[in-house]
C-alpha positions as CSV (number, residue, x, y, z in Angstrom):
1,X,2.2,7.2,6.0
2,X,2.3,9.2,2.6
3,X,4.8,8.7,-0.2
4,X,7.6,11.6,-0.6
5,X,7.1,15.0,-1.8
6,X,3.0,14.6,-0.7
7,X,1.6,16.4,1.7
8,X,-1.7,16.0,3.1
9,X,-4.1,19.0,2.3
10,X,-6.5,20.3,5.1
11,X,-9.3,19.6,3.0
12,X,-10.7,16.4,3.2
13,X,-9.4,13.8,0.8
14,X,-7.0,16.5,-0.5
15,X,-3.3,16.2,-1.1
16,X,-0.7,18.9,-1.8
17,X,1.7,18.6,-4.4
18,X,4.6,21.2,-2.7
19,X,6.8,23.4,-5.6
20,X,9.8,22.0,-4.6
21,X,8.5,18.1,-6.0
22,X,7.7,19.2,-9.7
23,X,11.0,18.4,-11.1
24,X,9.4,15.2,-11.8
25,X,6.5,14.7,-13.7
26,X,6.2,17.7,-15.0
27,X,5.1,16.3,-18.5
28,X,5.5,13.2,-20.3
29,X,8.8,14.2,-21.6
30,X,10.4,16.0,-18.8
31,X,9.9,13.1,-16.2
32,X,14.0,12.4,-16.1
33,X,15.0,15.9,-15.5
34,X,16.1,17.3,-12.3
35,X,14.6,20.6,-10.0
36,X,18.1,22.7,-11.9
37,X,17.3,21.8,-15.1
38,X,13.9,22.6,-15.5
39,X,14.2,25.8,-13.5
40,X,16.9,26.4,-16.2
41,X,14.4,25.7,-19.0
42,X,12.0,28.1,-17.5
43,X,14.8,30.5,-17.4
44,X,16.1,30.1,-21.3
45,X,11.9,30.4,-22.0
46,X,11.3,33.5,-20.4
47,X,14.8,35.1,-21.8
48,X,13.2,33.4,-25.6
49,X,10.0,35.2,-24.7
50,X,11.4,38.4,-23.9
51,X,13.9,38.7,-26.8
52,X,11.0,37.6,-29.3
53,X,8.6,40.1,-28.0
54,X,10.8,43.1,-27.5
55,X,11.9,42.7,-31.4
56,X,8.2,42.9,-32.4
57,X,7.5,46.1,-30.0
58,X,10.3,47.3,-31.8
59,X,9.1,46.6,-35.1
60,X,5.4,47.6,-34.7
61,X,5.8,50.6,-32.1
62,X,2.2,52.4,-30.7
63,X,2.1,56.2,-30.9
64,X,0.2,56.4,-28.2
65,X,2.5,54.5,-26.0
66,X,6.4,55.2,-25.0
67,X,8.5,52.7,-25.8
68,X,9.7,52.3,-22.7
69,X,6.4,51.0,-21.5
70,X,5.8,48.4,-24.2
71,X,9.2,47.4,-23.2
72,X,8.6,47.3,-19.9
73,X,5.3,45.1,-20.3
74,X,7.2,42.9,-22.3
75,X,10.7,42.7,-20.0
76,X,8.1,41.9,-17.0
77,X,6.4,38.6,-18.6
78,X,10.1,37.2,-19.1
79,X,10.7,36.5,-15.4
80,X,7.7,35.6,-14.2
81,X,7.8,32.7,-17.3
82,X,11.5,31.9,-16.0
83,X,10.3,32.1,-12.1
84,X,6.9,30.5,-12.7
85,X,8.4,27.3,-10.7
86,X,9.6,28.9,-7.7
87,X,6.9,30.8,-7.2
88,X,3.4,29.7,-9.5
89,X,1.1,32.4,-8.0
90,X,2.7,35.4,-8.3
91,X,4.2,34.4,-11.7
92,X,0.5,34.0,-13.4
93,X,-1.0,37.1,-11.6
94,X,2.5,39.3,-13.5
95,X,1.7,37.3,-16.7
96,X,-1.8,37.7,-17.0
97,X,-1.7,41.4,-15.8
98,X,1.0,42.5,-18.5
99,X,-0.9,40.6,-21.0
100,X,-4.2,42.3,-20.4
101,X,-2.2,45.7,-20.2
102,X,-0.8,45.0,-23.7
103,X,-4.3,44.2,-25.0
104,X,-6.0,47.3,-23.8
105,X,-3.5,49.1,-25.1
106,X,-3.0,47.6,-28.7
107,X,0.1,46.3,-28.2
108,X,1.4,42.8,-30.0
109,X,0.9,40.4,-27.2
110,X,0.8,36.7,-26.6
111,X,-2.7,36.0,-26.7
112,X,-1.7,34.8,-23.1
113,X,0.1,32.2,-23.5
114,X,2.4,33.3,-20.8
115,X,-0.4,33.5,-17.9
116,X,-1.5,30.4,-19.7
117,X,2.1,28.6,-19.4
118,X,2.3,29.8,-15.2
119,X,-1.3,28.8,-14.7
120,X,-0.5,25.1,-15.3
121,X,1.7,25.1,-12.4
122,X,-0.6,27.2,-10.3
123,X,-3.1,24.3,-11.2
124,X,-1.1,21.7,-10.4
125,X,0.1,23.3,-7.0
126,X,-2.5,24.6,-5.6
127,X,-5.2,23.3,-3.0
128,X,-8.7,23.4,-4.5
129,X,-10.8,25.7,-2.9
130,X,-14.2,26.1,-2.8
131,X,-14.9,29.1,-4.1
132,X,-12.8,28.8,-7.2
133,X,-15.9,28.9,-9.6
134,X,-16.8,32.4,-8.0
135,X,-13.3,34.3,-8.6
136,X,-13.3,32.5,-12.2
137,X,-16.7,34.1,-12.5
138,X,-15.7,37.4,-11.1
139,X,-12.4,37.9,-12.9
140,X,-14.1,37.0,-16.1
141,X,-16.7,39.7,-15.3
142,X,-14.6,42.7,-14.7
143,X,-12.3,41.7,-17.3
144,X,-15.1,41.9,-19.7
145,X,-16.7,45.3,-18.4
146,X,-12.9,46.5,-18.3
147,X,-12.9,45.6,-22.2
148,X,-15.9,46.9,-22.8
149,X,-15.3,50.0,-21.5
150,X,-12.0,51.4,-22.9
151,X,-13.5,49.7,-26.6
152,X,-16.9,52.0,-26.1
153,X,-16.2,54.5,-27.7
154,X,-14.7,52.2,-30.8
155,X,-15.6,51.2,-33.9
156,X,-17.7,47.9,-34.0
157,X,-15.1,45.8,-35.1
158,X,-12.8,46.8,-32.4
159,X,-15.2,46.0,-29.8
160,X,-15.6,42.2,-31.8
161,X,-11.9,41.7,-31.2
162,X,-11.6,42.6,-27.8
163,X,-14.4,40.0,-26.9
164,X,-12.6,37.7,-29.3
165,X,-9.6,38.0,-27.8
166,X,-11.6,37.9,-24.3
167,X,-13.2,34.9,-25.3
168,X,-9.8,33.3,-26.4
169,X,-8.3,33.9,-23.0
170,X,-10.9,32.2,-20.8
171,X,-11.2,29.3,-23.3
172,X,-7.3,29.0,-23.2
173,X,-7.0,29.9,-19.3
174,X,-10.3,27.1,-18.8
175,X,-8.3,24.7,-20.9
176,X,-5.1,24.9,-19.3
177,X,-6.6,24.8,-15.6
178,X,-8.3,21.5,-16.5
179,X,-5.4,20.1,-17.9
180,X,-3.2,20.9,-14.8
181,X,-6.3,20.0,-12.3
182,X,-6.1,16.5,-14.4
183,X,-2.5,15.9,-13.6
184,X,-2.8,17.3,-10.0
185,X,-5.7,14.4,-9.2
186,X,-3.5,11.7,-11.7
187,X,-1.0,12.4,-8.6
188,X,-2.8,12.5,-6.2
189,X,-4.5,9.1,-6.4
190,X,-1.6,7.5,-7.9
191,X,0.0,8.8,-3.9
192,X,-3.0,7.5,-2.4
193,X,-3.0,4.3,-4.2
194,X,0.6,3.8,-3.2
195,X,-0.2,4.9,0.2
196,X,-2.7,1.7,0.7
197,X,-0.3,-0.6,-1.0
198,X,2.3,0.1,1.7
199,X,-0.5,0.1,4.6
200,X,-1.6,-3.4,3.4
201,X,1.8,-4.6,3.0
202,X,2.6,-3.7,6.1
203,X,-0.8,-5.1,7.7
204,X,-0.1,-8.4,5.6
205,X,3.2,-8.4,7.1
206,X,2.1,-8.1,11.1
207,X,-0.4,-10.6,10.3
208,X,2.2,-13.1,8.7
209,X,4.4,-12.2,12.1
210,X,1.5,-12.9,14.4
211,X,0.5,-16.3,12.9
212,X,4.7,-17.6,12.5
213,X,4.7,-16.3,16.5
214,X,1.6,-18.1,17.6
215,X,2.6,-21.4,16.1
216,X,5.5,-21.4,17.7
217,X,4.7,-20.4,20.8
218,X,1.4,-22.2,21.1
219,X,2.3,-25.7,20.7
220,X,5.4,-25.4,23.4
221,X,3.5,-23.7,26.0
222,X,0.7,-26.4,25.9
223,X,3.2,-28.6,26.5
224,X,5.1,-26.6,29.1
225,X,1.8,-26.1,30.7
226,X,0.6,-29.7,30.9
227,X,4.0,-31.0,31.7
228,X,4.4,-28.0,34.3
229,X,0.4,-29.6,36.0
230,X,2.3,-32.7,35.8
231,X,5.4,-32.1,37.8
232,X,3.5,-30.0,40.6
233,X,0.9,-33.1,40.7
234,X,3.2,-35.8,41.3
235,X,6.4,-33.7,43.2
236,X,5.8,-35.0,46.3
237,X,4.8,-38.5,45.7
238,X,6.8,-39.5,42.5
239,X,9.7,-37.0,42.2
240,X,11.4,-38.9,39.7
241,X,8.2,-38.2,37.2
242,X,8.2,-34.8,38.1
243,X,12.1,-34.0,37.1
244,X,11.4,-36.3,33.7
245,X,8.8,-33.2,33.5
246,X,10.8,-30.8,34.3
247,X,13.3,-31.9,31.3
248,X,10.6,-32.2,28.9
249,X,9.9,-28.4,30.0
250,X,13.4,-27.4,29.8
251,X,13.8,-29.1,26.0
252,X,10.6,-27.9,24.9
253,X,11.9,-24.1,25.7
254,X,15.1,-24.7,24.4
255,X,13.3,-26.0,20.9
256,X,10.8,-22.9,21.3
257,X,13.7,-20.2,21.4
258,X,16.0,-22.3,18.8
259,X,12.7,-21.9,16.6
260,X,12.0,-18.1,17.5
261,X,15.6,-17.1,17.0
262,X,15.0,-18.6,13.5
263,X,11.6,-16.9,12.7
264,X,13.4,-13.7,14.1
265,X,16.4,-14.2,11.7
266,X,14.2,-14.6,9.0
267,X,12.3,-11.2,9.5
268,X,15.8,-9.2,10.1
269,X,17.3,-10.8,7.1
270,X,16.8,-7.6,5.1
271,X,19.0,-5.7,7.4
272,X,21.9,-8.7,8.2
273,X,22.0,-10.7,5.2
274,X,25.3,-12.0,6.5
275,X,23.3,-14.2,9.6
276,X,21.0,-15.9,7.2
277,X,23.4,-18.3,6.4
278,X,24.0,-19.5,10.1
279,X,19.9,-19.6,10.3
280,X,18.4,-23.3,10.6
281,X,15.8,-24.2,7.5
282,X,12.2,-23.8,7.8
283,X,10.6,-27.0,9.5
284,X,8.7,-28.9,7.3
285,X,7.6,-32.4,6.5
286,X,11.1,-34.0,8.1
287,X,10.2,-32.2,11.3
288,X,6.5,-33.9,12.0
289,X,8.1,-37.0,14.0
290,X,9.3,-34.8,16.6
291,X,5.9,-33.2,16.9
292,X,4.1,-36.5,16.9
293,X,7.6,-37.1,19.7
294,X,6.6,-34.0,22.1
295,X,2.6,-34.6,21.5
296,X,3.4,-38.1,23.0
297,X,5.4,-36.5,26.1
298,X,2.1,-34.5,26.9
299,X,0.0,-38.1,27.0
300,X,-1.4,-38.5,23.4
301,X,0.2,-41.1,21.6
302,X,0.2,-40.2,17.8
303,X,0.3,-42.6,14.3
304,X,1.4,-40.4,11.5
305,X,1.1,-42.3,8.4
306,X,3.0,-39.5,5.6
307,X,2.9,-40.8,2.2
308,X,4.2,-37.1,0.8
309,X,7.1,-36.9,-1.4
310,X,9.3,-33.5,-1.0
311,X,7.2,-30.2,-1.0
312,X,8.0,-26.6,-2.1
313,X,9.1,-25.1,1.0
314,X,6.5,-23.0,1.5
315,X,4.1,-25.8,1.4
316,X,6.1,-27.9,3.5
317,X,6.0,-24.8,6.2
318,X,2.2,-24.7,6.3
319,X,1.4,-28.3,6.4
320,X,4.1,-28.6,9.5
321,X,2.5,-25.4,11.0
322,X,-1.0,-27.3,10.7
323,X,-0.4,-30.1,12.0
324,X,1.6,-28.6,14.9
325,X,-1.2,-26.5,15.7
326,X,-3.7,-29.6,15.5
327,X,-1.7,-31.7,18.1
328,X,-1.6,-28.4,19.9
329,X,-5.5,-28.7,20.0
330,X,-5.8,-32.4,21.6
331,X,-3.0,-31.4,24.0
332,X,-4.9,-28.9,25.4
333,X,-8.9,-30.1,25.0
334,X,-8.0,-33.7,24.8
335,X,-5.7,-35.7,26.5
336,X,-4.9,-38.0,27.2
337,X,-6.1,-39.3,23.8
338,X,-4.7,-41.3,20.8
339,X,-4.3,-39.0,17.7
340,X,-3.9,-40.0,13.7
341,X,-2.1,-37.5,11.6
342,X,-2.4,-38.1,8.0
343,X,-0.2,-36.4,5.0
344,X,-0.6,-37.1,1.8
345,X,0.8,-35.5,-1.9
346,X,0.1,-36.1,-4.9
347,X,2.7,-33.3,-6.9
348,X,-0.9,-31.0,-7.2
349,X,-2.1,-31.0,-4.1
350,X,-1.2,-31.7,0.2
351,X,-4.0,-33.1,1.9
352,X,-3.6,-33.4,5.6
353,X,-6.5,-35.2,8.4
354,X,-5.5,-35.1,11.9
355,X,-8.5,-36.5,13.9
356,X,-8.5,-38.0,17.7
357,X,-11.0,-39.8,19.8
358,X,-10.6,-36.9,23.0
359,X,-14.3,-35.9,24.2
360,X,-12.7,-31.9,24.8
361,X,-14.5,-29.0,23.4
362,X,-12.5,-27.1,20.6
363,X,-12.9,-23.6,19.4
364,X,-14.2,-23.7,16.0
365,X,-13.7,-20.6,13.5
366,X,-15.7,-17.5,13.9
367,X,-15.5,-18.1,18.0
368,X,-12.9,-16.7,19.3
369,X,-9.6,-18.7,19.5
370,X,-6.1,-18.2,17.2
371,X,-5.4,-21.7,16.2
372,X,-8.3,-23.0,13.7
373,X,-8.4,-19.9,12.6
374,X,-4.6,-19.3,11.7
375,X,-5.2,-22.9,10.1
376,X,-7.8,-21.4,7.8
377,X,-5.8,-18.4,7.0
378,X,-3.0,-20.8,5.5
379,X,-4.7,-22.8,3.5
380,X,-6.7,-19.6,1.8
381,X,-3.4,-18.5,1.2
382,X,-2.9,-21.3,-1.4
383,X,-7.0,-21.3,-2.7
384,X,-7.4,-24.7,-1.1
385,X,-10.1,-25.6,1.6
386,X,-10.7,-26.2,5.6
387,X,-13.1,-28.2,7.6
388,X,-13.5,-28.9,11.6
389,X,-15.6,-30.0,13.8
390,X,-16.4,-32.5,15.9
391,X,-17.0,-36.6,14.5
392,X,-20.0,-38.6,14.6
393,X,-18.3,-41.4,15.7
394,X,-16.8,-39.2,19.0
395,X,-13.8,-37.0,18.7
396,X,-12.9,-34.0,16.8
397,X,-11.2,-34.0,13.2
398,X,-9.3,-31.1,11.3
399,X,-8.9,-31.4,7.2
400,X,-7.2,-29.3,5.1
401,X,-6.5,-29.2,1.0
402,X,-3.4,-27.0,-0.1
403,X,-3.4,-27.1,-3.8
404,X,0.5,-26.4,-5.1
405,X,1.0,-28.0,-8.3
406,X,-1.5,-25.7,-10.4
407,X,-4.5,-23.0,-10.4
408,X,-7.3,-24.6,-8.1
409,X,-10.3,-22.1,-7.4
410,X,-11.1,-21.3,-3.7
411,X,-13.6,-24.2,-3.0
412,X,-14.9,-26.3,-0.1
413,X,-14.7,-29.9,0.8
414,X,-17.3,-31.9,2.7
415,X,-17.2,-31.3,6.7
416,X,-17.3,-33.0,9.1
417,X,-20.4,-34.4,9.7
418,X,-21.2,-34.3,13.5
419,X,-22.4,-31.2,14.7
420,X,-20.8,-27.8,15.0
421,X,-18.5,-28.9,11.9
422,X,-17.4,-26.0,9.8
423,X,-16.0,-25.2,6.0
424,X,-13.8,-22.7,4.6
């Protein structure tokens, strides 16, 4: 993914800013002006140039030269200043070659500001190449025998001004390449930089997707599965158990879609704002009885003691999500088992303890396994802190901290204290 108007370059780490992108940016004060208008600027600069230049060829005429051809040399700098956006190249190569023809031949000239004023673009256009330092080298050098050459047979003090005025056009040339170089890499990581905003985002975003998904879909396929074990066990002997697990099946997956259609609602808001409306609200504390309801359906008979007064939504969201995906855990490792699920807030922070006295084997974080460590990433997301692991006195225990009411540092609490007990 690459922001508009970049290109990447074939050069490693390299972007391409393309001609037809520089009607923004093009300096501090022409960031608000369109493609047209700054084409038309370079247009009413070179016409400037040209009427400027042609009054003072008039004025200070060379014997040795027609006036057509100073003319000339001067009516060909105009365009390429007022094409130098179309086409930056060919536009600095015209400029620079008129304004070492005018030199040579003692005519008034610019003292390059033209190749100096297409160069910029050229800089900020195109793709650096490794051998860049060698043509600099190389033009420099046959400029400078060139010079040297037709000023031989001079006086001294000729001679001094041509490598004056040589030694003012690579310093200006130099100057005006770094500048451009400058703004070309200014551009180019500023597009990078936006470039691994949007990938993160967009990372950040699947990741958000996947956990929502997997709490959903987790907790009411345990119970589908254990109630589905059920109704296969028992068919023959007690049907009448086996259809009361068949409609705890059919309930669960009615209450899964009813929440999915939700959580996909939610997602396409952006694009049909209109359906948001007609969308359910996000479960939160209020919903945690009919978790603690289904958990007791699949054989583990909860006590949920919540002392919390109304949470910020997204709060309320995560602690429900933990503690679905808790029971979710002694559903599948432990039951049948008896489970205590504990909320309390105190307006700063939600703490939540769900242990049980099942003898199953959990998945702790850093093994592999979703659930704990979907847990963990929801209470980093609020700087608070995560423990689980098994209990000394038999069991397994998950504790979490979601600060809410002010800035609380990442930090641990104490885990649990059996072995295998972990801390985020």
């Amino acid at each position: 993914m690459t922001s508009p108007g970049w290109r990447q370059d074939r050069d490693p780490g390299g972007y391409r800013l393309s001609v037809d992108d520089l009607n923004v940016d093009d300096s501090l004060f022409l960031r608000r002006w369109s493609r047209g208008q700054l084409i038309a600027l370079d247009a009413l600069a070179g016409a400037a140039y040209t009427i400027v230049f042609l009054t003072f060829a008039a004025s200070r005429p060379v014997a040795e030269v027609p006036m057509w051809a100073q003319c000339l040399l001067v009516a060909a700098t105009g365009p390429a200043l007022a094409l130098r956006r179309l086409w930056p190249l060919p536009a600095f190569v015209l400029a620079l070659g008129t304004s070492l023809a005018a030199l040579l031949l003692g005519l008034v000239h610019d003292g390059f500001a033209a190749a100096a004023f297409a160069l910029y673009l050229v800089a900020l256009t195109r793709p650096r190449l490794r051998w860049e330092p060698t043509i600099t080298i190389g033009v420099c050098g046959a400029a400078a025998v060139l010079m040297l050459s037709v000023a031989g047979g001079s006086a001294p003090t000729g001679w001094l001004r041509l490598l004056g005025d040589l030694l003012l056009c690579v310093a200006l040339l130099s100057g005006t390449w770094t500048v451009g170089r400058a703004v070309r890499e200014r551009r180019a990581y500023a597009a990078r930089s936006a470039e691994q905003l949007a990938d993160r985002a967009v990372t950040e975003e699947r990741l958000r997707i996947a956990r929502e998904m997997h709490d959903v879909v987790a907790h009411s396929m345990s119970l589908i599965a254990v109630k589905a074990g059920i109704a296969n066990h028992v068919a023959q002997a007690r049907p009448e158990e086996a259809r009361d697990a068949l409609r705890v099946i059919e309930a669960t997956s009615r209450g899964a879609l009813t929440e999915m259609r939700h959580l996909l609602g939610v997602m396409r808001s952006g694009t049909a704002p209109d359906t948001v409306s007609d969308l359910s609200p996000a479960p939160g504390l209020a919903g945690l009885p009919g978790l603690a309801d289904r958990a007791a359906l699949a054989g583990v008979r909860v006590e949920l003691d919540v002392t919390a007064a109304a949470l910020p939504e997204g709060v309320g969201l995560s602690v429900y999500r933990i503690v679905q995906e808790a029971l979710t855990n002694v559903v599948r490792h432990a039951a049948p088992a008896r489970c205590r699920v504990l909320v309390e807030a105190d307006g700063r922070e939600a703490r939540i303890e769900v242990t049980d006295d099942g003898p199953g084997h959990r998945v702790l974080p850093g093994q592999p396994g979703q659930g704990l460590a979907g847990m963990r990433e929801r209470v980093l997301l609020y700087g608070g802190s995560f423990a689980a692991g098994r209990r000394p006195e038999g069991g397994f225990g998950v504790s979490a901290r979601l600060p809410y009411g002010g800035s609380t540092p990442y930090g641990g609490s104490t885990p649990y204290g059996g072995p295998g007990g972990r801390t985020v």
